[in-house]
Each structure stands twice: as structure tokens, then as C-alpha cells.
C-alpha positions as CSV (number, residue, x, y, z in Angstrom):
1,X,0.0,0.0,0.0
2,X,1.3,3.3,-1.0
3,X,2.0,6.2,1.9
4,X,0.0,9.0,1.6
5,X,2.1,12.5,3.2
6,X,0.2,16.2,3.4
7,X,1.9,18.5,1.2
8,X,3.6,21.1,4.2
9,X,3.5,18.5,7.1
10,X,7.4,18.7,7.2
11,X,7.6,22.5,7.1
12,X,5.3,22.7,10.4
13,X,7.3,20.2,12.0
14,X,10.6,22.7,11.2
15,X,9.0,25.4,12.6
16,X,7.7,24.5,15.8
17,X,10.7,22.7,16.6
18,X,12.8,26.4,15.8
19,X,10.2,28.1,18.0
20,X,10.7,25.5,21.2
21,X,14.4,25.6,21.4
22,X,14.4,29.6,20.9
23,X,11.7,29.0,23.9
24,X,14.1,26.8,25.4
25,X,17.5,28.9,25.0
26,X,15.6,32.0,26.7
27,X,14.5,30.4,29.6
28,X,18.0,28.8,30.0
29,X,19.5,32.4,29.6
30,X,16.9,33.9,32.0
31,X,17.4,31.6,35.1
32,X,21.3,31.6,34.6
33,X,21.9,35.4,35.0
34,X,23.0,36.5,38.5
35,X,20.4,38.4,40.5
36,X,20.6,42.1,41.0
37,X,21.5,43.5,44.2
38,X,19.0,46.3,45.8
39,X,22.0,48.4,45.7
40,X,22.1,48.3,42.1
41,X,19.5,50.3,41.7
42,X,20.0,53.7,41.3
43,X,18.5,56.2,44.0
44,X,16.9,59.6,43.2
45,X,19.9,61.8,44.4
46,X,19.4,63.9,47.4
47,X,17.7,67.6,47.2
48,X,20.0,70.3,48.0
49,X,19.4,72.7,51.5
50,X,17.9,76.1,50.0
51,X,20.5,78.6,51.5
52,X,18.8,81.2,54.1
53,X,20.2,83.8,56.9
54,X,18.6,83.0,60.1
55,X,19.0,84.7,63.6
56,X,17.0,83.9,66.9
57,X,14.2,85.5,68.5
58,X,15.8,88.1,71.4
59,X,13.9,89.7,74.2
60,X,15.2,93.2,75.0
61,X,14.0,96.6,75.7
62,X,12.5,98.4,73.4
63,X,11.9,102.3,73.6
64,X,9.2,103.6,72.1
65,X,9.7,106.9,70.4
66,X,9.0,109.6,68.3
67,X,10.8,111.6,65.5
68,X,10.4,115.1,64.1
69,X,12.1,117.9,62.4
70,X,14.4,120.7,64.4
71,X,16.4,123.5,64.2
72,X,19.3,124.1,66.2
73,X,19.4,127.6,68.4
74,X,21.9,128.7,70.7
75,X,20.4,128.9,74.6
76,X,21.6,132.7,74.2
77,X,22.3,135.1,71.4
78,X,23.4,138.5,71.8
79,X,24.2,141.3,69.2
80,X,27.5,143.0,70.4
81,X,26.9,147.1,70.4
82,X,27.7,150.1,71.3
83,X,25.2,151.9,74.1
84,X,26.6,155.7,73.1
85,X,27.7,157.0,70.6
86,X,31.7,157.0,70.4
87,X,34.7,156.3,67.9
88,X,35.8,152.7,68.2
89,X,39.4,152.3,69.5
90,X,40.0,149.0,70.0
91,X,38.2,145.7,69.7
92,X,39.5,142.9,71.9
93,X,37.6,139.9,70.7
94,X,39.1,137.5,67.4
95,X,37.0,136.0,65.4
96,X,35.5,132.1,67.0
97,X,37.1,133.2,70.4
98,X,35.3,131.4,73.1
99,X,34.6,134.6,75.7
100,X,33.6,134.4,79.5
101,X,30.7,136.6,80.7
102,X,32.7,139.9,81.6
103,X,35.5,139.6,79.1
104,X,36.5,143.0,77.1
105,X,35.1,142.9,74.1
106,X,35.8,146.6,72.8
107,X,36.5,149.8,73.8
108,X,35.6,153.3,72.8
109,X,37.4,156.2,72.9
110,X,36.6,157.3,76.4
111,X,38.0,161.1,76.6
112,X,34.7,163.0,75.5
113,X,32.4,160.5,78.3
114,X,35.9,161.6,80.8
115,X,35.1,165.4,80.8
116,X,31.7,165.0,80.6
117,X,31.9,163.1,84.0
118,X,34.7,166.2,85.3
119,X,31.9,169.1,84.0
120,X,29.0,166.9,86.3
121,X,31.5,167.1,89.2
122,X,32.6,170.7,88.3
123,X,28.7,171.6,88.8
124,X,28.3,169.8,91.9
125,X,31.2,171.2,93.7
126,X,30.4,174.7,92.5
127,X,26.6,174.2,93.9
128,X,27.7,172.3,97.0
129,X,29.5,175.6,97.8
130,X,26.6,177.8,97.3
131,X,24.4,175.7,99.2
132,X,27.1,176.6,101.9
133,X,26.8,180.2,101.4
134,X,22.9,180.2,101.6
135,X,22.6,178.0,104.5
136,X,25.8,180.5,106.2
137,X,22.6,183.8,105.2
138,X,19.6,181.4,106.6
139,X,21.1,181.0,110.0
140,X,22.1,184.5,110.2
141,X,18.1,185.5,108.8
142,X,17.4,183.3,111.9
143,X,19.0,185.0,113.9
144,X,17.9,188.9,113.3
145,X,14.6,187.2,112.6
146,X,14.4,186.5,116.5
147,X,15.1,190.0,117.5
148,X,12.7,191.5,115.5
149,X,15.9,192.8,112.8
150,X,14.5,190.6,109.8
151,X,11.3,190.5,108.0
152,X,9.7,186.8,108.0
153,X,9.4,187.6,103.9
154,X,13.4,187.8,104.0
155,X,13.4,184.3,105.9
156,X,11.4,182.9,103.4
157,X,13.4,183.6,100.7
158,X,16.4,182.3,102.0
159,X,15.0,179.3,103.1
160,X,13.8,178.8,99.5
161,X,17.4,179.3,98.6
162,X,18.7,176.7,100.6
163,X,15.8,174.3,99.3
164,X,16.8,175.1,95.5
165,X,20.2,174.9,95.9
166,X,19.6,171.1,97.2
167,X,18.1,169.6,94.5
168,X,20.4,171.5,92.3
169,X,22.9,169.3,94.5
170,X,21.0,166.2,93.8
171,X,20.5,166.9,89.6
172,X,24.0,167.3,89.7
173,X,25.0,163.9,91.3
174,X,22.4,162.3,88.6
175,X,24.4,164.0,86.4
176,X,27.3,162.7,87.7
177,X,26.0,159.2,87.8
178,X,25.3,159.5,83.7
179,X,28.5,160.5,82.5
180,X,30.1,157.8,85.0
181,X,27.5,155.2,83.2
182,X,28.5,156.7,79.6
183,X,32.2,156.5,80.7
184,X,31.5,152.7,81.2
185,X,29.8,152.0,78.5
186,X,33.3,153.0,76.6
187,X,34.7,149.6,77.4
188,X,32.1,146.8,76.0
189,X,32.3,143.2,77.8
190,X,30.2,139.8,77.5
191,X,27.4,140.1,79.4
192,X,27.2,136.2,79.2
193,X,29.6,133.3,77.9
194,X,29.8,132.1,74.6
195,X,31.8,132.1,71.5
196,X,32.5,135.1,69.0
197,X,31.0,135.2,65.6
198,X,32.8,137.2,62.5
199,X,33.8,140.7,63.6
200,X,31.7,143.6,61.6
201,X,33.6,146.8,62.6
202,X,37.1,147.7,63.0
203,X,39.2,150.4,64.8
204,X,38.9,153.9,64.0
205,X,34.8,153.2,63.1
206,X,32.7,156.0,64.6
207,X,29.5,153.4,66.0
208,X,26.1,154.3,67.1
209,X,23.8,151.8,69.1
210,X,21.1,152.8,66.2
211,X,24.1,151.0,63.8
212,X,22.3,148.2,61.2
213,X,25.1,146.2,61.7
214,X,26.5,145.0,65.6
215,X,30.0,144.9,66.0
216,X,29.7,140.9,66.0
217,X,27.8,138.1,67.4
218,X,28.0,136.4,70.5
219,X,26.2,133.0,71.1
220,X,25.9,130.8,73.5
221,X,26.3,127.1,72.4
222,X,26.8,125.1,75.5
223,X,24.4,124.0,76.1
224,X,22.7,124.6,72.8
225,X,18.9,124.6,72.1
226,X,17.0,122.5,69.2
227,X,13.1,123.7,68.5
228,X,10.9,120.7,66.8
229,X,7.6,119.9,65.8
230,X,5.6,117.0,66.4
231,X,2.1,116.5,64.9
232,X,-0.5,117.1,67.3
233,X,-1.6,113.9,67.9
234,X,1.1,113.2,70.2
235,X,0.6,115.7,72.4
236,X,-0.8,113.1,75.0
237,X,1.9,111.1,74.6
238,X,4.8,113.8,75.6
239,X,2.2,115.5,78.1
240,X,2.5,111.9,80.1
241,X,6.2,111.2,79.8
242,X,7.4,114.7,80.9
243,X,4.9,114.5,84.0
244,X,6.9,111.0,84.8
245,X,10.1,112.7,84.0
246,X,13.2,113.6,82.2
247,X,12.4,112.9,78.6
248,X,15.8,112.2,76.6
249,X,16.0,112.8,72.7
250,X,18.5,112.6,70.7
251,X,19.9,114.8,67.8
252,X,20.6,112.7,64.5
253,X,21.9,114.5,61.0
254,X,21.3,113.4,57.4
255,X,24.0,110.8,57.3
256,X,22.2,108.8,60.7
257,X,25.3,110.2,63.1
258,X,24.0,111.3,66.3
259,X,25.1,114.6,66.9
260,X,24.0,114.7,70.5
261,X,21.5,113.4,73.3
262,X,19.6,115.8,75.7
263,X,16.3,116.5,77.3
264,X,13.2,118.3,76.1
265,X,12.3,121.0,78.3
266,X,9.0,122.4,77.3
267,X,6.0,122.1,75.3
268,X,4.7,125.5,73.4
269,X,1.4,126.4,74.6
270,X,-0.3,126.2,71.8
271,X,-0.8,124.0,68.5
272,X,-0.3,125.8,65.0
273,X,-3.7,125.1,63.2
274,X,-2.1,125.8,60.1
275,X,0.2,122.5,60.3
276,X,-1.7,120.8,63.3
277,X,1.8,120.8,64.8
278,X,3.1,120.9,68.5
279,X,6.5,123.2,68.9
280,X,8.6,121.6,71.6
281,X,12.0,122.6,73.4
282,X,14.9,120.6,74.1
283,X,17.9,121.4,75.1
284,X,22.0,119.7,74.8
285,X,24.8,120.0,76.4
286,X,27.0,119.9,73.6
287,X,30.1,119.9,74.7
288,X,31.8,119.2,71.3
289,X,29.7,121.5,70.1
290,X,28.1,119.7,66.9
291,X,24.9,121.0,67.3
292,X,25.5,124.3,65.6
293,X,22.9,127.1,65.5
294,X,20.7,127.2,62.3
295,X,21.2,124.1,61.3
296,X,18.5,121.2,60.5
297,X,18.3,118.1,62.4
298,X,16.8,114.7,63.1
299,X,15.5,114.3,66.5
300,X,14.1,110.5,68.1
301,X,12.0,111.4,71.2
302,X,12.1,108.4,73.8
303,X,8.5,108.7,75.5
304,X,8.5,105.2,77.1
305,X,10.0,101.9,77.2
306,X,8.7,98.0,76.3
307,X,10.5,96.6,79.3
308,X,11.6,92.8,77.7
309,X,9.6,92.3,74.6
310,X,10.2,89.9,72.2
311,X,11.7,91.4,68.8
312,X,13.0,89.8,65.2
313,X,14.9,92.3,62.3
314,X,12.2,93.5,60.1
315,X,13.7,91.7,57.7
316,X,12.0,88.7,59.1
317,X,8.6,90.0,58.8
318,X,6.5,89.5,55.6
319,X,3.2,90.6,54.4
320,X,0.8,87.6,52.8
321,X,-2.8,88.0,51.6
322,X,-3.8,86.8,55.2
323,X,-1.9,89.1,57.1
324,X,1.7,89.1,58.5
325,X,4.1,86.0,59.0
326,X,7.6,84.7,59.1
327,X,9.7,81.8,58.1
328,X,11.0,79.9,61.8
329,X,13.0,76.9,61.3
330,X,12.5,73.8,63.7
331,X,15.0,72.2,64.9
332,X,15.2,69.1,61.6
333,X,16.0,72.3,59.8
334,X,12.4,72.9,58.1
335,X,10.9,75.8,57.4
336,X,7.6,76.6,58.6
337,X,5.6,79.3,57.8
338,X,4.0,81.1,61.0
339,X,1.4,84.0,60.8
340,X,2.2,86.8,63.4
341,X,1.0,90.0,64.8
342,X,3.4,92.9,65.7
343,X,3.6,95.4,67.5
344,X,5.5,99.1,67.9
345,X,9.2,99.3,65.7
346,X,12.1,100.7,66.3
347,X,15.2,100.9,64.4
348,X,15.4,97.9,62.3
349,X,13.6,95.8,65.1
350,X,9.6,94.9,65.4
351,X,8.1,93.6,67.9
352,X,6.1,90.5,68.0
353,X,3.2,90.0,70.3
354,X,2.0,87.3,69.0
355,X,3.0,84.1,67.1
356,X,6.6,83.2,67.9
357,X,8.1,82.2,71.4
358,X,11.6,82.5,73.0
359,X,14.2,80.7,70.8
360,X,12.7,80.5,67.8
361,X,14.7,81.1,64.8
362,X,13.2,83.2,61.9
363,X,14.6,83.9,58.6
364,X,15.9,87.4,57.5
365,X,17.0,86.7,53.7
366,X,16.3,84.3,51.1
367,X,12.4,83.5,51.9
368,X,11.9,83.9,48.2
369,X,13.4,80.6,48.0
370,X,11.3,78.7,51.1
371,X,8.1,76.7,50.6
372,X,6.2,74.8,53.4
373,X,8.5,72.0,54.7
374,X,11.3,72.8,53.2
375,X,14.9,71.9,54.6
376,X,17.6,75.1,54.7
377,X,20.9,75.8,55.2
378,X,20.8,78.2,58.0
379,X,23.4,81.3,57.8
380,X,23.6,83.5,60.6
381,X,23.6,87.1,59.9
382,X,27.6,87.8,58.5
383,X,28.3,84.4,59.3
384,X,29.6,80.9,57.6
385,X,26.6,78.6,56.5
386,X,25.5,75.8,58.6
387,X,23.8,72.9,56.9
388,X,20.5,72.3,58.6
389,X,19.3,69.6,56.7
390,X,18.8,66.5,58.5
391,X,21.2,63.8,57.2
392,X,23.1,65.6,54.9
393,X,26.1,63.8,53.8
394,X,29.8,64.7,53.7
395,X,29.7,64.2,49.7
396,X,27.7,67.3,49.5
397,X,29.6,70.3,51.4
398,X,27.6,73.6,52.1
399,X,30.1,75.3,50.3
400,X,29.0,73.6,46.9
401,X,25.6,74.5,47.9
402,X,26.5,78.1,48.2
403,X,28.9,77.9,45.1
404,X,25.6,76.8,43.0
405,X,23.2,79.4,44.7
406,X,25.3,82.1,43.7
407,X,25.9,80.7,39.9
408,X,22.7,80.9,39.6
409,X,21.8,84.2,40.7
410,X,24.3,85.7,38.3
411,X,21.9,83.5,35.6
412,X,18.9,84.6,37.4
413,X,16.9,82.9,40.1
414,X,14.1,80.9,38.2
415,X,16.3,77.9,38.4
416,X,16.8,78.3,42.4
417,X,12.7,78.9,42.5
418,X,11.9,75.9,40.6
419,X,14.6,73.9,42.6
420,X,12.2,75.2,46.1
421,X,9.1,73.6,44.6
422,X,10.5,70.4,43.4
423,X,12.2,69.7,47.4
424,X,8.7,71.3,48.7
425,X,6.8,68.6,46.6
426,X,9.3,65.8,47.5
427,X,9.3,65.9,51.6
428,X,5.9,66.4,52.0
């Protein structure tokens, strides 16, 4: 009997058998490869500490205080003149001398105010002798006038005499008394102390005390006065701190130097309704006389004191659309955003009243950078960085981290802001 074979049977037969031992050989290849370590596998590298200056909460006095607008005034100011008229013959006084109440400041030619003062004795002496003469005839009227020899008219009339002749005594001593004051008033002194301003007449000048002009100026600069103005809403406030006592201010110019501290002495009696400012008074030592009359100055008013309030740099505080808050690091080195309240400022410190406690650490620069939960590299305030990440390791120095964050600022800082929001999304 003849075989009978299907036409492609064999071909089949080829190709499954191909298809098993490819089948086979994978299998074989699969289970002898040696199996991968868990360390093998790469890790997602670590996120880099955003770079931040930090500084701690500090309790401290604060004062509380007030600033205005002043001009400095010496305490005393005195225009140096003649009182009579006269030729000037000498002036004493150079120019910025510092003078003592009494000094010689000038003199005037005194020999006119000399006779003058001679002639009122002259008259005196010559009346003083006829008041001799008359009282010599009274006595003698007295005594015919008792034996019936003189008239009582005639007594009159001598006694009259005598009377006249007095007060012609006592205009002359007046007269005396004037031309010994005009002879003073030749030699001109400081009626108070104080230093010399730029002379305005010389030697040989013939000055009048009606003169435009004074022969110089003569302030008085320690201690020296500053006038201010406050607005009137804080009249209240001054009102309570001079009744509890001494209030100190200080002088300040444009640069910020403090020129000088003092005390205010008075409040002006009234309020200007044109400005709806309070004038006040204070006056300064000045013993290195930098407070110099006519200029403008600064003044801080210290009208009270918070006695140990809790205070952060301004720099730490930031304005949200809910309100105030700051960045305060815990102690993992996360930030944490924390909504505050404040309270009075002064200087570059705020007070907080509410919100952070003793010995939390806030961040003054770089909060541009920070999301919620964030890790940092805390610097302090002109310090080195310290790396507050938790578990950073030695293959990743801070100073790498601060080499990158200031490569990128010179290429601008949307690479350090998208570098904040990729480690915010990865630790929460």
C-alpha cells in the first residue's frame, strides 16, 4: 500500500521545533543570569538645602519713640553794640574766640564820656558851695529874725534858697551818675559766655547803638537749644512722659550720626492750626559743640519703654494675603511658615506679640526661596553657612551649595525657584 504524506506537514514540523528551542534557550538564559542587588538600583539623588540667613528670637527693651524735624538755636544770642555813641578804639575779641561773661570785648574812645563826668563834678562842687553860702545867710536871717531885725518875707526867701540849691545838689549827682555810666559804657564786655562770631567793625569806626550792623555776634552754644515739631496727635503722649520725668532725645543729621543726646524742656502752649503741629523745646549739652545754631536736624524722642519684649529684624517679617508672617526653622532644619502680629518698631527691630516664642529662629534673607517644609541651610547674619538639613552627607559640602546658589543668581533665580518647589513637593 502506498504512503499518503500532506503537502507542508514537514515545514510545520521545522518550525515549531525552531520556536521551542528559541523558547528553550531563553528560559536557560533567563534563570542563569546573576540576580541584581537592591544596591544596584539607582536612587533619586538627594535635594540640595535652600541657602537662608537666620537669627534667633531676642527679648530686650525696646523704647518707644518719636521723631520730628528741628532746628538748632543757641540757649543765648546776643548782638554785640555800642550803648553811646563814640569812635571805636579798639576791639579785643578775634573772630571764634570762646569769651567768658565779663571779658572786654571793645572799647571806645573814652576822653569826650571823661570830661563830661569832670563838667557833672565841676557843677556839683560849685553848687555844693553855694548851698554853703545860703545856709551861712539862713542862719544869720534866723538870727535877726528872732530880734525882731528881719522880715519873715526875708526868711522865706532864704530858706527857699537853701531848698533850691539842694536839689540843684542832687541833679548834679544824677548828672554825675550819667557820665560815669556813659564812661563805662566805653569799654564793652560779655554780658554772658559764649563764642565770638565774624567781627563787623574795626578800629577807628565812629558806632552808634542805632548801627544796622552789631560789631559781631555772640552765642551761647553750650548748652545749645533745638526747637521741633511733632504733629498734634502726640501731644498726649509727651504730656504723660514729661509729668513722669526727664524725657531724653536725641539729635541725629542726614548721614544717621548722632550729633547729641539731651532732654526736652518744654511744650509750646499752643498747637499751630495751620500745620496741626506741636512746637517743643529741648535742650544739649554739647560739649563738642556739633549742634551748631541754624542748622536742621533729626530728632528721636524716647517717651517710654517696652521693658523685655520679644523682637525679630524687620527683615524677618513678611506681608501675605492673610496678614503678616515669618519663616521659623524647627529644629530638623524645616521651614515653617507662621502667621504673626506685631507690634511698635524701632530701628530695624519689630516687635512681636503674637506668634513666635523664646528661641525660635526666623529667617531674614532668602524667603523667596522657602516653601512649606522645606529643609535650609541656616546662615547666621555675616556668618559661615551651617547645613540644617537633617542627614546631609559629607559628599555634599555647604560650600558647593553656596557655590551653586550664587551661579545661579548671576543666571537669574528661576532655576533656584523651581529647585524650592521640586524639594517642597518631594518631603511632604
Amino acid at each position: 500500500m502506498s504512503s499518503f504524506r500532506r503537502p507542508g506537514s514537514s515545514r510545520t514540523v521545522i518550525v515549531l521545533a525552531t520556536l521551542g528551542s528559541v523558547a528553550i534557550g531563553t528560559a536557560v538564559a533567563f534563570l542563569t543570569l546573576p540576580a541584581r542587588s537592591q544596591s544596584d538600583v539607582p536612587t533619586p539623588p538627594l535635594q540640595a538645602a535652600v541657602p537662608v540667613t537666620a537669627t534667633r528670637v531676642i527679648r530686650r527693651d525696646v523704647p518707644l519713640t518719636l521723631t520730628g524735624l528741628g532746628t538748632v538755636q543757641a540757649s543765648q544770642t546776643v548782638n554785640v553794640r555800642t550803648r553811646v555813641d563814640g569812635t571805636l578804639q579798639d576791639v579785643t575779641f578775634r573772630e571764634g574766640q570762646h569769651v567768658k561773661a565779663g571779658d572786654v570785648l571793645a572799647r571806645l574812645d573814652p576822653r569826650l564820656a571823661e570830661a563830661a563826668l569832670a563838667q557833672a563834678r565841676a557843677s556839683k562842687a560849685k553848687d555844693t558851695a553855694q548851698l554853703r553860702s545860703a545856709q551861712a545867710d539862713l542862719s544869720r536871717s534866723l538870727a535877726l529874725a528872732s530880734k525882731d531885725f528881719a522880715s519873715k518875707q526875708q526868711l522865706d526867701q532864704q530858706q527857699a534858697t537853701v531848698d533850691q540849691l539842694k536839689a540843684t545838689i542832687d541833679a548834679d549827682q544824677a548828672a554825675i551818675d550819667s557820665a560815669a555810666t556813659n564812661l563805662d559804657y566805653m569799654t564793652i564786655t560779655a554780658p554772658t559766655s559764649g563764642r565770638m562770631g565774624i567781627r563787623q567793625a574795626d578800629a577807628g569806626n565812629v558806632v552808634h547803638p542805632s548801627d544796622v550792623l552789631p560789631m559781631g555776634i555772640l552765642a551761647t552754644l553750650k548748652p545749645v537749644a533745638v526747637l521741633f515739631t511733632l504733629p498734634e496727635k502726640n501731644l498726649d503722649a509727651m504730656q504723660a512722659a514729661m509729668r513722669s520725668g526727664p524725657v531724653p532725645i536725641t539729635a541725629i543729621d542726614e548721614s544717621g550720626a548722632v550729633l547729641g543726646t539731651g532732654r526736652v524742656t518744654v511744650i509750646d502752649n499752643r498747637i499751630d492750626p495751620t500745620t496741626a503741629t506741636l512746637r517743643l523745646k529741648a535742650e544739649f549739652p554739647n560739649d563738642d559743640e556739633r549742634l551748631w545754631p541754624g542748622a536742621f536736624v533729626h530728632v528721636t524722642v524716647t517717651v517710654s519703654t517696652l521693658k523685655n519684649a520679644l523682637t525679630v529684624p524687620d527683615a524677618a517679617v513678611q506681608r501675605g494675603p492673610d496678614g503678616l508672617y515669618a519663616w521659623v526653622v524647627d529644629g530638623d532644619g524645616i521651614a515653617q511658615m507662621r502667621p504673626i502680629q506685631t507690634g511698635a518698631t524701632e530701628g530695624d527691630l519689630t516687635v512681636v506679640t503674637s506668634g513666635l516664642g523664646d528661641g525660635n529662629q526666623v529667617v531674614t534673607a532668602g524667603q523667596y526661596r522657602l516653601r512649606p517644609r522645606v529643609h535650609v541651610a541656616v546662615s547666621p547674619p555675616g556668618g559661615n553657612t551651617v547645613a540644617s538639613r537633617k542627614g546631609s552627607s559629607a559628599q555634599n559640602p555647604v560650600t558647593e551649595t553656596i557655590g551653586s546658589v550664587s551661579q545661579d543668581a548671576s543666571q537669574g533665580r528661576g532655576s533656584l525657584q523651581n529647585q524650592g518647589v521640586s524639594q517642597g513637593q518631594d518631603t511632604r
